[in-house]
C-alpha positions as CSV (number, residue, x, y, z in Angstrom):
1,X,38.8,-75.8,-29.1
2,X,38.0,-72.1,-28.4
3,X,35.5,-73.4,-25.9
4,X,38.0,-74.9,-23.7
5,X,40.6,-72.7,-24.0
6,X,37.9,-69.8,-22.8
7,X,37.2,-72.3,-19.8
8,X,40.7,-72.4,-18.9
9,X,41.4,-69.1,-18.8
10,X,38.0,-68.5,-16.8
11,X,39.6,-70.9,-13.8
12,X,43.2,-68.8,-14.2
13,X,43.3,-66.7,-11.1
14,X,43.4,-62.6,-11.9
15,X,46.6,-61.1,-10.9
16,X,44.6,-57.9,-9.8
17,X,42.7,-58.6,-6.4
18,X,41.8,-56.7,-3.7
19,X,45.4,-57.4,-1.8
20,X,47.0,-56.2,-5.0
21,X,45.4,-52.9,-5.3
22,X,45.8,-52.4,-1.5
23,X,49.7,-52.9,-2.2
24,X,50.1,-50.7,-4.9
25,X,47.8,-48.2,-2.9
26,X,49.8,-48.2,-0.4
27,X,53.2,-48.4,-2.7
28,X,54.5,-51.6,-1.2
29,X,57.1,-53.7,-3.9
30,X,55.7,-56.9,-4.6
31,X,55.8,-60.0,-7.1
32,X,52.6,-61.9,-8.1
33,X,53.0,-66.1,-8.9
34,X,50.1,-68.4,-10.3
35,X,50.4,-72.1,-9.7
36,X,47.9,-74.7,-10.6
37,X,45.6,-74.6,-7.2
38,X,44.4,-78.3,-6.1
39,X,41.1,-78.0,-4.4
40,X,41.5,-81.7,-3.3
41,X,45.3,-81.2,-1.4
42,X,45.2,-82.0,2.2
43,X,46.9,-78.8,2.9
44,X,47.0,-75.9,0.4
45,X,50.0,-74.3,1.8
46,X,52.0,-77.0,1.5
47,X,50.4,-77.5,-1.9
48,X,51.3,-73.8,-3.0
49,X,54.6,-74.0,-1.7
50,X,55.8,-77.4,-3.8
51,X,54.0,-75.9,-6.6
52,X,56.1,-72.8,-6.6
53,X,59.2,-74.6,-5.4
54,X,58.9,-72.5,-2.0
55,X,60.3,-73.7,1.2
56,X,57.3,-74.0,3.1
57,X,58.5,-72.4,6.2
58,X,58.4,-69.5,3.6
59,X,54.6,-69.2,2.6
60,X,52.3,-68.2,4.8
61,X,48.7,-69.3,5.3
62,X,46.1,-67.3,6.0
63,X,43.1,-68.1,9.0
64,X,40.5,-66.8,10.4
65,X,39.5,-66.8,14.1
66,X,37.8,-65.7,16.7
67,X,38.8,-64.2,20.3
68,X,36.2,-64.1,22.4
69,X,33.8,-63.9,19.4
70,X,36.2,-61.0,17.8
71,X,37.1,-62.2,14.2
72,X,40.9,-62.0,14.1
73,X,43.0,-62.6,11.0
74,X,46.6,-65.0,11.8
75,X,49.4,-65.9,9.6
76,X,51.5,-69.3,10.0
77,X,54.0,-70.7,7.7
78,X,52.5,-73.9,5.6
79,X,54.3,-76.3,7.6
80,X,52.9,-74.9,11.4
81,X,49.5,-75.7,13.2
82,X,48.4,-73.1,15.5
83,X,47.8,-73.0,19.2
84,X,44.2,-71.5,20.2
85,X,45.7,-70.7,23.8
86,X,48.7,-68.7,21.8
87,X,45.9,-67.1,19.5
88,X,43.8,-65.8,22.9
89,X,46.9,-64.4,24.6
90,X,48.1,-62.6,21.2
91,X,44.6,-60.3,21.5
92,X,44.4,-60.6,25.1
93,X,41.2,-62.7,24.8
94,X,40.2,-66.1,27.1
95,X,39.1,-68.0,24.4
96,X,39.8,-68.6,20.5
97,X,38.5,-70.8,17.9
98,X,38.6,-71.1,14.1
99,X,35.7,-69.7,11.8
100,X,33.7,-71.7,10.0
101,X,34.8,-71.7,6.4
102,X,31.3,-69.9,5.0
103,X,31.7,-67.0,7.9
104,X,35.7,-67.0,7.2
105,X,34.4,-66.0,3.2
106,X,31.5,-63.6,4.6
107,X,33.8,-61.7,6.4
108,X,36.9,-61.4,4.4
109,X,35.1,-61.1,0.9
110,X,37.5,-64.2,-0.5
111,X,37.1,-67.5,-1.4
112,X,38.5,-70.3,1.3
113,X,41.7,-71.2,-0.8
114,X,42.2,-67.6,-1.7
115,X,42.0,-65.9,1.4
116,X,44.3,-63.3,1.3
117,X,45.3,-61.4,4.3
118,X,45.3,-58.3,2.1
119,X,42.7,-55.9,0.7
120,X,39.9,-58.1,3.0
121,X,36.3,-56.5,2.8
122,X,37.5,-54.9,6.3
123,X,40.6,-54.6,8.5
124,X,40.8,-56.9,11.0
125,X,43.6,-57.0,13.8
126,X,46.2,-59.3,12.5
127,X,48.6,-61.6,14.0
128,X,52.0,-63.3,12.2
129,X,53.5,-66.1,14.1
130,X,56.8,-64.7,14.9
131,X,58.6,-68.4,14.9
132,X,57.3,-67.9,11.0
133,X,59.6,-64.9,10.4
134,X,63.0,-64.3,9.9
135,X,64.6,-60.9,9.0
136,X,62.6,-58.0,8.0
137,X,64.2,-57.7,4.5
138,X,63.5,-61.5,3.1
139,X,60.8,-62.3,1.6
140,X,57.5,-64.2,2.3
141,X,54.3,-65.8,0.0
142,X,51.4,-64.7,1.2
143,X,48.2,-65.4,-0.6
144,X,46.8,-63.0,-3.6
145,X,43.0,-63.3,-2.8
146,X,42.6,-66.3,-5.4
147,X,43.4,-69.7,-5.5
148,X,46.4,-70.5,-6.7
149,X,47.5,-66.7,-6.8
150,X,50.6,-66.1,-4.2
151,X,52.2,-62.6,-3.1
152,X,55.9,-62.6,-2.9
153,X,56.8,-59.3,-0.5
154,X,59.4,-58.5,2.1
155,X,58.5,-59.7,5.6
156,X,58.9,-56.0,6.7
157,X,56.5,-54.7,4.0
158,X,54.0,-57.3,5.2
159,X,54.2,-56.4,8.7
160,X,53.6,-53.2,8.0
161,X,50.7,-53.3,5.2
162,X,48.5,-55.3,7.6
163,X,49.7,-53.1,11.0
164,X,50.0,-57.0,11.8
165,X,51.1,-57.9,15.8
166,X,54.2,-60.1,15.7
167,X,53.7,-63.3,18.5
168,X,53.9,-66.3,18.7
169,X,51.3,-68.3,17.8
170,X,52.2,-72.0,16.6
């Protein structure tokens, strides 16, 4: 019985990552919510949201791309698909195209599932749909850097922490 409940606890996702130290580093107010991750959903944004009970227009998924061969970091609510063209024009590049998932992890230190916009291995410019925000003061779910770890923070607060370009993008 110890066995497995030391196996469990193994699998829980730690509420101090990388994006939470860079938060309280930086002295932004934040909330931190586990929910049971499903590696096998279609679409883990969606997945976190109904998990927490989240509109998900208000969690944000995190992806990796590159502009012109720049990795680039972009934010979408769970429920929006990107446009590559939207994704050039935001950092005034011709082209843009996902990462693959192993150089998405290589780059931002995190697992695919718990890629966290925050506290990455390095900064990289940053993009948030703007048909994904609201009003500066509600707040957005952002991933913790762990699956089935979520970061509840103001949409002002988020803007700000990642120094993040507000356009559209879905």
């Amino acid at each position: 019985m110890a066995k497995t409940a030391a196996k469990t606890a193994a699998k829980a996702p730690a509420k101090i990552t990388r994006a939470t130290q860079a938060l309280d580093k930086a002295g932004y107010c934040y909330s931190v919510h586990t929910y049971a991750y499903d590696p096998d959903a279609a679409r883990i944004g969606l997945q976190a949201a109904e998990a927490l009970g989240v509109d998900p227009g208000r969690v944000l998924k995190t992806l990796m791309a590159a502009v012109d061969g720049r990795p680039v970091c972009l934010l979408v609510a769970s429920d929006k698909e990107v446009a590559m063209k939207r994704v050039a024009a935001a950092f005034s590049g011709k082209a843009a195209a996902m990462l693959k998932p192993a150089d998405a992890e290589r780059l931002t230190g995190y697992h695919v599932g718990g890629i966290s916009p925050l506290g990455q291995k390095r900064p990289f410019p940053t993009a948030i749909d703007a048909g994904s925000l609201g009003d500066a003061g509600a707040e957005i779910h952002v991933n913790g850097g762990g699956r089935g770890l979520q970061i509840r923070l103001t949409e002002g607060d988020l803007v700000a922490a990642l120094n993040a370009l507000v356009v559209p993008l879905a």
